[in-house]
PyMOL commands that place a pseudoatom at each C-alpha (Angstrom):
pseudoatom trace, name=CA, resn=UNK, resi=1, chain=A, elem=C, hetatm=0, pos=[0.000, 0.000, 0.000]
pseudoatom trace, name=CA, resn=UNK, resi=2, chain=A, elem=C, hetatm=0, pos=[1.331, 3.679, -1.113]
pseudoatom trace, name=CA, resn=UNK, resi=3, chain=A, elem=C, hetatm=0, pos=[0.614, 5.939, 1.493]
pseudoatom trace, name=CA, resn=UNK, resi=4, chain=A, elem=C, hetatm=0, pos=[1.608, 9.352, 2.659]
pseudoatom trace, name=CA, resn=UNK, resi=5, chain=A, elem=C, hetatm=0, pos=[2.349, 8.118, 6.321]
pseudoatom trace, name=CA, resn=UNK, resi=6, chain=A, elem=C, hetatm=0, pos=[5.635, 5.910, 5.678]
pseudoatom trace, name=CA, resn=UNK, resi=7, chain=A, elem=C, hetatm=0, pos=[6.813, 7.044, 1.766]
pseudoatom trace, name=CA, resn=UNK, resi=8, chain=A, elem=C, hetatm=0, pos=[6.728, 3.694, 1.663]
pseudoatom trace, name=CA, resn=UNK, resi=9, chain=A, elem=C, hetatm=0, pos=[8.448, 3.242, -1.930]
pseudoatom trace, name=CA, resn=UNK, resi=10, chain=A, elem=C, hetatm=0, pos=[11.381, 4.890, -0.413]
pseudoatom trace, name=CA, resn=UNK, resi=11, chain=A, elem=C, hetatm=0, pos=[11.632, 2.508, 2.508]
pseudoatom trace, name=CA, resn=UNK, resi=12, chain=A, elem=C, hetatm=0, pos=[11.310, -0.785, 0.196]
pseudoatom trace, name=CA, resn=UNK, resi=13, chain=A, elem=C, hetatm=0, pos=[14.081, 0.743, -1.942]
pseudoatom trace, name=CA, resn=UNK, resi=14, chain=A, elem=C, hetatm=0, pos=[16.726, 0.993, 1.589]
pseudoatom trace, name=CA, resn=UNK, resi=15, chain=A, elem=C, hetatm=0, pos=[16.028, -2.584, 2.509]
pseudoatom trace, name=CA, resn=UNK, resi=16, chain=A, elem=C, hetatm=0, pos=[18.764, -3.921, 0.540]
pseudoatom trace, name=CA, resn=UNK, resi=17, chain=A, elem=C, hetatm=0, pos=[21.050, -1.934, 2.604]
pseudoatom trace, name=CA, resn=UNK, resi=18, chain=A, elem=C, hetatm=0, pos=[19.522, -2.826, 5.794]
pseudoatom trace, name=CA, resn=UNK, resi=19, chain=A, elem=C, hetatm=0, pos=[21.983, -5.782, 6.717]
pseudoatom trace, name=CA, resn=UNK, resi=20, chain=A, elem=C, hetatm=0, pos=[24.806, -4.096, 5.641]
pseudoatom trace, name=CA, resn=UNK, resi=21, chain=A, elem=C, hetatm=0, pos=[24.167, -1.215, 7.614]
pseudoatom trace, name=CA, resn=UNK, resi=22, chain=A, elem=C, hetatm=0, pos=[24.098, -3.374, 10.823]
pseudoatom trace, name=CA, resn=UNK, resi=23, chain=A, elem=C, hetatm=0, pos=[27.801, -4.519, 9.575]
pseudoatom trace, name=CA, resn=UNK, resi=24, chain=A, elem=C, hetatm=0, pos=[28.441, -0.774, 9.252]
pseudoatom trace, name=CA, resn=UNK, resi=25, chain=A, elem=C, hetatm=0, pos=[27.665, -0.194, 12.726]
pseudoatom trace, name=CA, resn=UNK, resi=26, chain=A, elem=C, hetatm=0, pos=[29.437, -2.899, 13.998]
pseudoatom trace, name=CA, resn=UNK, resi=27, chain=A, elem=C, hetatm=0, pos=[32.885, -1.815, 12.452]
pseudoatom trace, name=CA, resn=UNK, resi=28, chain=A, elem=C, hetatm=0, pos=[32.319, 1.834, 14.127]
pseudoatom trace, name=CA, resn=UNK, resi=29, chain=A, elem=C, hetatm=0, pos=[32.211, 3.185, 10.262]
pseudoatom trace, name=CA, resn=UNK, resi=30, chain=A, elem=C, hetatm=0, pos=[32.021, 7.374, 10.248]
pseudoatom trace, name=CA, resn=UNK, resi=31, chain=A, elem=C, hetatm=0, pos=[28.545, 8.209, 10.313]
pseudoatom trace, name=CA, resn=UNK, resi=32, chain=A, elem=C, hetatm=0, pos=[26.868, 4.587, 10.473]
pseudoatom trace, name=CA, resn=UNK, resi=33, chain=A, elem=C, hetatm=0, pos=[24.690, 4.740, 13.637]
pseudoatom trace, name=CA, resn=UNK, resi=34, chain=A, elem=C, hetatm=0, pos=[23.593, 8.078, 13.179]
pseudoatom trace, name=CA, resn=UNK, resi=35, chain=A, elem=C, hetatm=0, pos=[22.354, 6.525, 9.553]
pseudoatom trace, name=CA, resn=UNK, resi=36, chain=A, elem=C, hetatm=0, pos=[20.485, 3.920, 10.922]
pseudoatom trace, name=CA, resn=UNK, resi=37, chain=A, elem=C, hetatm=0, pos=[18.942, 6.159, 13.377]
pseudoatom trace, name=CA, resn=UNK, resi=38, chain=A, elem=C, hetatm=0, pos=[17.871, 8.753, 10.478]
pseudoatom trace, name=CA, resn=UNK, resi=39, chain=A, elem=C, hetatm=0, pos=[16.415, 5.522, 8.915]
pseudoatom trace, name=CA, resn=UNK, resi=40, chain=A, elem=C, hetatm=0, pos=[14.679, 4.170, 11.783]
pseudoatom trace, name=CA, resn=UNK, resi=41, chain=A, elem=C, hetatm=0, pos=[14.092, 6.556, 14.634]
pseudoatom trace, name=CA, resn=UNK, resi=42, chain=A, elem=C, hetatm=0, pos=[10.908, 8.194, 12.909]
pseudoatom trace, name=CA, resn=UNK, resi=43, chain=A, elem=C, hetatm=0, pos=[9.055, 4.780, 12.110]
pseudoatom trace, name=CA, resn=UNK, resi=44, chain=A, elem=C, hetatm=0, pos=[10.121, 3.463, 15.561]
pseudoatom trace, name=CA, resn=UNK, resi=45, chain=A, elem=C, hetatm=0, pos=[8.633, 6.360, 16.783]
pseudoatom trace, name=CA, resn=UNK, resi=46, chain=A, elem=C, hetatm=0, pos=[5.281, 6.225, 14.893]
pseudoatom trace, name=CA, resn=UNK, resi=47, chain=A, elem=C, hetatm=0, pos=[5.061, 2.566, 16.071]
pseudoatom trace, name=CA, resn=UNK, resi=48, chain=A, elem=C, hetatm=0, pos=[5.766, 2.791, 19.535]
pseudoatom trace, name=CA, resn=UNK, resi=49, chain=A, elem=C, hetatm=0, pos=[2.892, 5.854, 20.032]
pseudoatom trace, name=CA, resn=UNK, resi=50, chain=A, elem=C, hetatm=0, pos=[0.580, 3.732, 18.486]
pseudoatom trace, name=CA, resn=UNK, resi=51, chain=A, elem=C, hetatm=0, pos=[1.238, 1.156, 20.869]
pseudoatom trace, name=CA, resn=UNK, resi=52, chain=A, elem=C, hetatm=0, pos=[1.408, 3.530, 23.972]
pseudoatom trace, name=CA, resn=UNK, resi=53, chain=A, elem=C, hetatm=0, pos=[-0.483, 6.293, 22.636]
pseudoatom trace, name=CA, resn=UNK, resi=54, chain=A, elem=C, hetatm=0, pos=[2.011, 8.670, 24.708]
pseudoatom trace, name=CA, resn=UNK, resi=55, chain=A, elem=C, hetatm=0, pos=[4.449, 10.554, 22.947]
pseudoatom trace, name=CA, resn=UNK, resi=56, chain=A, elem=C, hetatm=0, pos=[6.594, 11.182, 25.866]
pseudoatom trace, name=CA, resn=UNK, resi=57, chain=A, elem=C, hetatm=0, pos=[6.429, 6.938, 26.447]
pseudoatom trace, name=CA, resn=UNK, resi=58, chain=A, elem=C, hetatm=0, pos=[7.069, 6.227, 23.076]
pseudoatom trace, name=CA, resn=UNK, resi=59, chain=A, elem=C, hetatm=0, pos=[10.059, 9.028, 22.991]
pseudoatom trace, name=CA, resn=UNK, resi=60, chain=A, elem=C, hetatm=0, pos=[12.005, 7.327, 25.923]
pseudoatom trace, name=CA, resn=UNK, resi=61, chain=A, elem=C, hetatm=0, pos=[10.851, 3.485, 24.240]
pseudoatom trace, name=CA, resn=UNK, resi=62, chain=A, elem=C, hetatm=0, pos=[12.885, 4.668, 21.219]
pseudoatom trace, name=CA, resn=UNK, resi=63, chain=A, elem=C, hetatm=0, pos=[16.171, 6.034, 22.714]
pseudoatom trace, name=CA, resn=UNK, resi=64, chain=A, elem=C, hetatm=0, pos=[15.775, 3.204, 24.955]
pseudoatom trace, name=CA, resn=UNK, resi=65, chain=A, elem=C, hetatm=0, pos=[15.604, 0.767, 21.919]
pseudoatom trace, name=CA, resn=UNK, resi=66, chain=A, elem=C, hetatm=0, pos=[18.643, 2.795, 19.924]
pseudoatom trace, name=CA, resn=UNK, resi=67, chain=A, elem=C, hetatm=0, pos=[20.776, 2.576, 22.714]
pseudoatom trace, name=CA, resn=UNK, resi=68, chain=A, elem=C, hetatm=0, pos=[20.170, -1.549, 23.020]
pseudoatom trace, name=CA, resn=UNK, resi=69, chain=A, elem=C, hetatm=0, pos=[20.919, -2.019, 19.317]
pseudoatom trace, name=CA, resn=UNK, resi=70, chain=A, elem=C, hetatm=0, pos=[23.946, 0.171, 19.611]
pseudoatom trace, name=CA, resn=UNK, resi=71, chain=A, elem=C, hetatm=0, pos=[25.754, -1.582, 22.612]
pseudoatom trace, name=CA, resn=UNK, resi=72, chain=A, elem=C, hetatm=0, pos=[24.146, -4.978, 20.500]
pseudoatom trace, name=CA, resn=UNK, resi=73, chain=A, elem=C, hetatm=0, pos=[25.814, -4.346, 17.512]
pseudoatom trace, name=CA, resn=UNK, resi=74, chain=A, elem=C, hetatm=0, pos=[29.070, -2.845, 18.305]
pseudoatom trace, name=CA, resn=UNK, resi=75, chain=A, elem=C, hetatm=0, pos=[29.529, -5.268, 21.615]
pseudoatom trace, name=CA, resn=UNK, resi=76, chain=A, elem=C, hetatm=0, pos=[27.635, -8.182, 22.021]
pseudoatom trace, name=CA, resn=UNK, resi=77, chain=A, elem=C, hetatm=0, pos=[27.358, -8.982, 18.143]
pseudoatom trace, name=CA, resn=UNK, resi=78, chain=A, elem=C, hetatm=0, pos=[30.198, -10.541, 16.088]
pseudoatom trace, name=CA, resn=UNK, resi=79, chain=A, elem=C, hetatm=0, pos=[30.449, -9.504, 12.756]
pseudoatom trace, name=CA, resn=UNK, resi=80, chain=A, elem=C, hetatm=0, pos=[28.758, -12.711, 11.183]
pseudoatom trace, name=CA, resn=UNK, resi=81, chain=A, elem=C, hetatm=0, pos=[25.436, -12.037, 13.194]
pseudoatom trace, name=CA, resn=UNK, resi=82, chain=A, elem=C, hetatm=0, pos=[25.501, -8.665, 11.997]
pseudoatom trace, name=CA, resn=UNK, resi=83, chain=A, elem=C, hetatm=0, pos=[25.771, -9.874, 8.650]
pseudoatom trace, name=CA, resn=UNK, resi=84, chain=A, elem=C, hetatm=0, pos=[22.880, -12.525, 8.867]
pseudoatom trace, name=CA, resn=UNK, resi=85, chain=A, elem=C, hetatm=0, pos=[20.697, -10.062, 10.809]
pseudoatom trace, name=CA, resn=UNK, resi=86, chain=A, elem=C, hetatm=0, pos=[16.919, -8.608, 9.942]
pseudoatom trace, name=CA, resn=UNK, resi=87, chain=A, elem=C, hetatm=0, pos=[17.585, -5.390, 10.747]
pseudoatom trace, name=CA, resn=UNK, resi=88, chain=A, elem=C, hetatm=0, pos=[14.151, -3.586, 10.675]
pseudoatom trace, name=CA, resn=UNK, resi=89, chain=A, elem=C, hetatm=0, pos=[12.267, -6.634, 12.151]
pseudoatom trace, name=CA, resn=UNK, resi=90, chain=A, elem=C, hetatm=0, pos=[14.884, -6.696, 14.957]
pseudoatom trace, name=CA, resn=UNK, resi=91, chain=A, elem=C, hetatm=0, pos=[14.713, -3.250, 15.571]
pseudoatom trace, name=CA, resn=UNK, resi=92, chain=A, elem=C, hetatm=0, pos=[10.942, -2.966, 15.753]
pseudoatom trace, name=CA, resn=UNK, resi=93, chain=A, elem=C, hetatm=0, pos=[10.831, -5.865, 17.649]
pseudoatom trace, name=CA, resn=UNK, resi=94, chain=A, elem=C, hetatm=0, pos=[12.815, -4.525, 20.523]
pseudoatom trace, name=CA, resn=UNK, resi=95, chain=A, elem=C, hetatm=0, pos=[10.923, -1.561, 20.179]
pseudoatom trace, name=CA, resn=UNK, resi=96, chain=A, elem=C, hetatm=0, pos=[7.629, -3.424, 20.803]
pseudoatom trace, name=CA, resn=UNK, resi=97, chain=A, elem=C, hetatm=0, pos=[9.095, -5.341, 23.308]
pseudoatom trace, name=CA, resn=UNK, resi=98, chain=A, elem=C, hetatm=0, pos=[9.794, -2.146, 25.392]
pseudoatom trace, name=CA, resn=UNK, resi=99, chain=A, elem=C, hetatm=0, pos=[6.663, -1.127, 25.030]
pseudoatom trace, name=CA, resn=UNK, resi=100, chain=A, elem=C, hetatm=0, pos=[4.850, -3.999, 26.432]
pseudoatom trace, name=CA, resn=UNK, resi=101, chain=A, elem=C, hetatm=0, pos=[6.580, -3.639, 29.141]
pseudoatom trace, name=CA, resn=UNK, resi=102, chain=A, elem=C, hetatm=0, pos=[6.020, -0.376, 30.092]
pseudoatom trace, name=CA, resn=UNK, resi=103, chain=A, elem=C, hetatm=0, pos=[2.028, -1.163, 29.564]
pseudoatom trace, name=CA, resn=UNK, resi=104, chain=A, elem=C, hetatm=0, pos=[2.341, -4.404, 31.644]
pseudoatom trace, name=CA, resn=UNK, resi=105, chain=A, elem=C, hetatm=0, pos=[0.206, -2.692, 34.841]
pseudoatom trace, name=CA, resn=UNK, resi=106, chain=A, elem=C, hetatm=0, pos=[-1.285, 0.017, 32.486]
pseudoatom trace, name=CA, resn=UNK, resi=107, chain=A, elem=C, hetatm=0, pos=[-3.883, -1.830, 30.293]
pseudoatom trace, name=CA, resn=UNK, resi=108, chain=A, elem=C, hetatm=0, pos=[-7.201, 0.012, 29.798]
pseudoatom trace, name=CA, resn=UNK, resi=109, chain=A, elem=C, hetatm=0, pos=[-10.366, -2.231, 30.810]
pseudoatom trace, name=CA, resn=UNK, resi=110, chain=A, elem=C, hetatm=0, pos=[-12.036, -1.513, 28.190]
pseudoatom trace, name=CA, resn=UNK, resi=111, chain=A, elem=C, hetatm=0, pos=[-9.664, -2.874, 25.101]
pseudoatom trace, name=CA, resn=UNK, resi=112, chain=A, elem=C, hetatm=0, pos=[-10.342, -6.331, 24.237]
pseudoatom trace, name=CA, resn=UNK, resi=113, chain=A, elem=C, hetatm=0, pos=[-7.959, -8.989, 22.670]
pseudoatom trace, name=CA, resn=UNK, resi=114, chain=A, elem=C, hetatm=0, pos=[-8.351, -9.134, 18.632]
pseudoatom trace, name=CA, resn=UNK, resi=115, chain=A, elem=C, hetatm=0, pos=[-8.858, -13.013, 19.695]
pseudoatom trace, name=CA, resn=UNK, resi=116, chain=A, elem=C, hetatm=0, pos=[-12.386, -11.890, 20.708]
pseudoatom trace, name=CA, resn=UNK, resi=117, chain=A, elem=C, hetatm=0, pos=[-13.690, -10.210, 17.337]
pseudoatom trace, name=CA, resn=UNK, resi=118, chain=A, elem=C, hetatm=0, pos=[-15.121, -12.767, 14.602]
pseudoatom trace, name=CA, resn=UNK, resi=119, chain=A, elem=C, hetatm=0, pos=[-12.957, -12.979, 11.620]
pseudoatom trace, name=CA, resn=UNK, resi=120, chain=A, elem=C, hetatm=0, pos=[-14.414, -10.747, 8.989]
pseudoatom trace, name=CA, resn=UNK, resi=121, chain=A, elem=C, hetatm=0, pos=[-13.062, -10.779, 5.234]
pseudoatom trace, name=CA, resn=UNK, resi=122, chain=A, elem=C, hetatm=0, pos=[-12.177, -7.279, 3.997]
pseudoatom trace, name=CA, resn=UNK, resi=123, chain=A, elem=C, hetatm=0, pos=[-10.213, -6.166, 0.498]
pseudoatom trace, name=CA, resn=UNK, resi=124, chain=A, elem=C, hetatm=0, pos=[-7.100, -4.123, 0.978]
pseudoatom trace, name=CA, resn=UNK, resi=125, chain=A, elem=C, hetatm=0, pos=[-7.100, -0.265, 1.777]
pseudoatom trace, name=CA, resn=UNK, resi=126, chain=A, elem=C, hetatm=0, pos=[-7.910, 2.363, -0.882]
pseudoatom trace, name=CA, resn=UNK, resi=127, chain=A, elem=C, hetatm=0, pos=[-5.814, 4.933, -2.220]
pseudoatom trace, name=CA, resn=UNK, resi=128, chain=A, elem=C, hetatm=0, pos=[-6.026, 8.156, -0.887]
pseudoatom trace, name=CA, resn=UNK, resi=129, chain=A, elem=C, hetatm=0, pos=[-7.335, 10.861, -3.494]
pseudoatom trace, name=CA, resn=UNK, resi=130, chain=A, elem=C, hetatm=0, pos=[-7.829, 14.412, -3.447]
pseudoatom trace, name=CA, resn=UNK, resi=131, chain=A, elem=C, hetatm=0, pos=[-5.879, 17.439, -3.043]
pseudoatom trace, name=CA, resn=UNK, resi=132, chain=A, elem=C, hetatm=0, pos=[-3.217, 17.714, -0.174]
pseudoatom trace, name=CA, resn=UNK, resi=133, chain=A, elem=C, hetatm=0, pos=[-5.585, 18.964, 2.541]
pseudoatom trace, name=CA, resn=UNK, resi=134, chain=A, elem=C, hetatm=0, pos=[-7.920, 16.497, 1.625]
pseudoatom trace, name=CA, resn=UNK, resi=135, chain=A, elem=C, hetatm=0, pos=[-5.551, 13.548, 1.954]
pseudoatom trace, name=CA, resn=UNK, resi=136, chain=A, elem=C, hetatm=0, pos=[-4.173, 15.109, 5.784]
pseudoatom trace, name=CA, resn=UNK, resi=137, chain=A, elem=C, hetatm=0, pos=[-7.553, 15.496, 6.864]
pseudoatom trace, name=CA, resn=UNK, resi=138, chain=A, elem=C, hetatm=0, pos=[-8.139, 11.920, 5.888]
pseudoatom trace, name=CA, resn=UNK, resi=139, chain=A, elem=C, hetatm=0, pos=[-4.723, 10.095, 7.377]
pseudoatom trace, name=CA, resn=UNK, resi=140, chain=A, elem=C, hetatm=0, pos=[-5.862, 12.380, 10.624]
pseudoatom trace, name=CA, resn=UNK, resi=141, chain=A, elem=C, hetatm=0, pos=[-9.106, 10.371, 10.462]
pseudoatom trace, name=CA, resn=UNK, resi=142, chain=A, elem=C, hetatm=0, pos=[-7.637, 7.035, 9.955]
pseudoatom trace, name=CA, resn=UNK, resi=143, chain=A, elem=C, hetatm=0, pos=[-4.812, 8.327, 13.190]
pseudoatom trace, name=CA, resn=UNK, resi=144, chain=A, elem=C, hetatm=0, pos=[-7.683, 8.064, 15.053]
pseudoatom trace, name=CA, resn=UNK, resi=145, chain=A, elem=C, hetatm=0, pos=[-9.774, 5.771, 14.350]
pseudoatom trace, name=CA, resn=UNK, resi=146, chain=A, elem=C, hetatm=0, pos=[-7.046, 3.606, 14.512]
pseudoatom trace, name=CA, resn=UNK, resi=147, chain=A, elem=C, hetatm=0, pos=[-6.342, 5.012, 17.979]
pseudoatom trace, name=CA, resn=UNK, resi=148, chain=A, elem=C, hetatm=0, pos=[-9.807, 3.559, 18.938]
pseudoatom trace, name=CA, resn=UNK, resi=149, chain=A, elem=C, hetatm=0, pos=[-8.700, 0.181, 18.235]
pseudoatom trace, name=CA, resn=UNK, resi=150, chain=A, elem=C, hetatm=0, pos=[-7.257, -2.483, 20.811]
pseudoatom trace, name=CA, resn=UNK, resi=151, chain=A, elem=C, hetatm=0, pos=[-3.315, -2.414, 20.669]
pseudoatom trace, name=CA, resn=UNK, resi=152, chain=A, elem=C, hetatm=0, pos=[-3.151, -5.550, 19.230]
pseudoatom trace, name=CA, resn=UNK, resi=153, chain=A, elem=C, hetatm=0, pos=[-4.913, -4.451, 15.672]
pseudoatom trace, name=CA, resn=UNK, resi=154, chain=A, elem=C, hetatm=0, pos=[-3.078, -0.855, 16.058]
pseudoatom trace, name=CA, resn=UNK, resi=155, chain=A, elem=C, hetatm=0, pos=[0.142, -2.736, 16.010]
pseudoatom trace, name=CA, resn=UNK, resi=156, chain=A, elem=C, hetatm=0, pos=[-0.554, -5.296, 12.828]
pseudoatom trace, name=CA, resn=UNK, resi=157, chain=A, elem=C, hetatm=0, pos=[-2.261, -2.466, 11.076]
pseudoatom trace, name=CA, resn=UNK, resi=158, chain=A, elem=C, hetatm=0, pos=[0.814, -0.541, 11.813]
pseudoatom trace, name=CA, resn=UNK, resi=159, chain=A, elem=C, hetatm=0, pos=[3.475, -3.317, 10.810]
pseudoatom trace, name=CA, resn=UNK, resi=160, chain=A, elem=C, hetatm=0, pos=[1.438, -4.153, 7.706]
pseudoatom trace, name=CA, resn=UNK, resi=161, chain=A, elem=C, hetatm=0, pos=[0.437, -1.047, 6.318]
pseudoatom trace, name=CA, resn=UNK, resi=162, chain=A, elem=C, hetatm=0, pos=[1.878, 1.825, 7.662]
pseudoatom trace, name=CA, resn=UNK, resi=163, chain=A, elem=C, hetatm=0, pos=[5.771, -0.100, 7.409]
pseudoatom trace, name=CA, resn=UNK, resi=164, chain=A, elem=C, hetatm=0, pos=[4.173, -2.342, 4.631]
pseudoatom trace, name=CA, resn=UNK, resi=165, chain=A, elem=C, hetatm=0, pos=[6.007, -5.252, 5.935]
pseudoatom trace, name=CA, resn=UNK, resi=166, chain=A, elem=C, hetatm=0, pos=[5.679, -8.585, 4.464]
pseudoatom trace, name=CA, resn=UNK, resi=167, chain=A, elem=C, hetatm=0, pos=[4.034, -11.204, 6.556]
pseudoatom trace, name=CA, resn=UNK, resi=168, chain=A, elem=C, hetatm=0, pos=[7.484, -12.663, 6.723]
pseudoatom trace, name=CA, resn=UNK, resi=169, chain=A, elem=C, hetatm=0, pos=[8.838, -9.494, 8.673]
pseudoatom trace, name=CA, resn=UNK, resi=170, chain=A, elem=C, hetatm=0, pos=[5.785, -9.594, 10.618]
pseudoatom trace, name=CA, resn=UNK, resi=171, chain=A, elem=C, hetatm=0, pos=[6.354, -12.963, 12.190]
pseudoatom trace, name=CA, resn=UNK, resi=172, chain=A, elem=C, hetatm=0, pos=[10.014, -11.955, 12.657]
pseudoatom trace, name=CA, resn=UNK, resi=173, chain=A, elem=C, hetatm=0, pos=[8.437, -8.732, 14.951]
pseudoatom trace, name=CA, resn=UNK, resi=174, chain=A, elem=C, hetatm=0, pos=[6.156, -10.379, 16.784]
pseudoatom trace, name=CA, resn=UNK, resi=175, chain=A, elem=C, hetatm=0, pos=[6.160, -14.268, 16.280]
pseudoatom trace, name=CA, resn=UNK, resi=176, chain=A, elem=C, hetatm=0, pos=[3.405, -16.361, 15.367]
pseudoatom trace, name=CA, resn=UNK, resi=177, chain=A, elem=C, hetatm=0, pos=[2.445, -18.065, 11.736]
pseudoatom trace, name=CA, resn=UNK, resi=178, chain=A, elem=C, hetatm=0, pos=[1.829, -16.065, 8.618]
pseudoatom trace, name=CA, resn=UNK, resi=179, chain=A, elem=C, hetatm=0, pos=[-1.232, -17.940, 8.285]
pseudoatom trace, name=CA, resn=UNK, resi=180, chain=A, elem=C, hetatm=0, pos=[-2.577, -16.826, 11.917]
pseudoatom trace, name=CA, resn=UNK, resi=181, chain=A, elem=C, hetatm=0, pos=[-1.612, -13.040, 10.876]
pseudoatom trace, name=CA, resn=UNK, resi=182, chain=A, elem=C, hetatm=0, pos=[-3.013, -12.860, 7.946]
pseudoatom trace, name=CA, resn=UNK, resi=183, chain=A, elem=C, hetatm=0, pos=[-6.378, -13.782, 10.030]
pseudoatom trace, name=CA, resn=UNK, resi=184, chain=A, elem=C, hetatm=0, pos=[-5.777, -11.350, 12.414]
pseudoatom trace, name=CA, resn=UNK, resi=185, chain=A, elem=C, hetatm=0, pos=[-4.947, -8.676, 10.161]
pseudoatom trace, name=CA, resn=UNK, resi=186, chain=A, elem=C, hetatm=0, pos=[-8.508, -9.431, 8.305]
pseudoatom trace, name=CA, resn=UNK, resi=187, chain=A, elem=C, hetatm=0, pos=[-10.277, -8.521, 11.434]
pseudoatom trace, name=CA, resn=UNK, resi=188, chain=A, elem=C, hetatm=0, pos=[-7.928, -5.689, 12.282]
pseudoatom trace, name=CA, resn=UNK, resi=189, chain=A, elem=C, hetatm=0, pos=[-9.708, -3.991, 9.032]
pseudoatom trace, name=CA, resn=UNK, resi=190, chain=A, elem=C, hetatm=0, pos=[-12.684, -4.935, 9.894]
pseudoatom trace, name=CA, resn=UNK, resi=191, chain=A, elem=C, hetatm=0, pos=[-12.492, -3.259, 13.191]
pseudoatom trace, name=CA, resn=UNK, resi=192, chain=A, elem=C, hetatm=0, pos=[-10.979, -0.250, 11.581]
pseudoatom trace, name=CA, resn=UNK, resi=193, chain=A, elem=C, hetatm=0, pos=[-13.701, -0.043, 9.456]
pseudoatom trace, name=CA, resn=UNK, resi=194, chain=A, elem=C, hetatm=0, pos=[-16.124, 0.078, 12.294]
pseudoatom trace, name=CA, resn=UNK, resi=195, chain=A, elem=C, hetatm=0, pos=[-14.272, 2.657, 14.128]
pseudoatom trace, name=CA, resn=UNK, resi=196, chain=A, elem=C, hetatm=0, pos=[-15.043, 4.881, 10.882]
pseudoatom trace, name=CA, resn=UNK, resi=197, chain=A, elem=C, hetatm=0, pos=[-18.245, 4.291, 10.560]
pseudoatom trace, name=CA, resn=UNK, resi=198, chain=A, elem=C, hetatm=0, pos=[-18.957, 5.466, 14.156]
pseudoatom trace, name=CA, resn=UNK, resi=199, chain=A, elem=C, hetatm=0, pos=[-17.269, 8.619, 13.463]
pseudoatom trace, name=CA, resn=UNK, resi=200, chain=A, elem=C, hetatm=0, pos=[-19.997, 8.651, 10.051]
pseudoatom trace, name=CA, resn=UNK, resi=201, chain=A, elem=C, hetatm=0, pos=[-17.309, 7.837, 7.584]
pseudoatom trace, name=CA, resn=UNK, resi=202, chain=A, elem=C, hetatm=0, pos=[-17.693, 5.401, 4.870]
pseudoatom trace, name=CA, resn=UNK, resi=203, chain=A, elem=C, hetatm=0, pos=[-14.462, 4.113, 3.881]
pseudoatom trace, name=CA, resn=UNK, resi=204, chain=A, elem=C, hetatm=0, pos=[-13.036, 1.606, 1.943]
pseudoatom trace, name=CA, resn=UNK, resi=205, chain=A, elem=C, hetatm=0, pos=[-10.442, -0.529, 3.101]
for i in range(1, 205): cmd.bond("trace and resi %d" % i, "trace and resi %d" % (i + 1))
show_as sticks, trace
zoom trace
């Protein structure tokens, strides 16, 4: 999915160079971590408020997480592991596991687990249309709508369309079967949907 949230063209395109940027920062090259945190420290961002839904959590989750993969890479990695390493899955999954643990205590009563929604089949989001104001005023819709749902459909909606990773990276993130996402991700959508059409918005994803 194109969007205007992630330029996610771009971020496809810097994959390649993911692993070798790990290497990168394991050999202390000029300029290598601060890459990778121009690279990640946005998306890790984005992901870790829609998990908390506090920016000033999510802001210390991040530096927390940066400051793990640095000491990771340049001292507890060799140079082989570097090599072999998925760097964005890796990184988002210490990110997310950060986060759950600064919710464990602070769940809200009223969010239930995806497991409890039936599993609704829905086609893949639209394309946003329309001039430039247009477009904001609709990705500040779907911001919070999406803020409605329970963190475990934020977070695959998130991972799957807002990063567009593959199911593959996915199960790298968070663990679990591709087949068992792919469910879950179905009912994410549907819930999204839902959470528009309260607000009076019929939209297509």
């Amino acid at each position: 999915m194109k969007n205007s949230w992630t330029g996610g063209e771009a971020a496809r395109a810097l994959e390649t160079h993911e692993e070798n940027l790990a290497v990168a920062v394991h050999r202390h090259e000029p300029g290598a971590f601060e890459r990778l945190l121009e690279r990640f420290e946005a998306p890790l961002y984005g992901y870790a408020h829609g998990i908390l839904q506090n920016a000033f959590d999510a802001q210390e989750v991040v530096q927390d997480a940066m400051m793990r993969a640095h000491r990771a890479l340049t001292r507890q990695y060799d140079e082989a592991r570097c090599t072999a390493l998925a760097l964005r899955p890796w990184l988002f999954r210490t990110v997310r596991n950060l986060c759950l643990n600064k919710r464990r205590g602070k769940r809200h009563e009223l969010e239930q687990p995806l497991s409890d929604f039936d599993d609704g089949r829905m086609g893949p989001f639209v394309h946003l249309e329309g001039s430039d104001l247009e477009r904001k005023q609709e990705v500040e819709l779907l911001r919070r709508a999406i803020a409605l749902l329970p963190v475990d459909a934020r977070e695959l909606i998130m991972l799957r369309f807002m990063e567009e990773m593959s199911y593959g990276e996915i199960v790298k993130t968070i663990g679990g079967s591709e087949a068992s996402l792919r469910g879950k991700v179905f009912r994410s959508l549907k819930l999204l949907r839902e959470a528009l059409e309260k607000k009076g918005v019929a939209y297509a994803v």
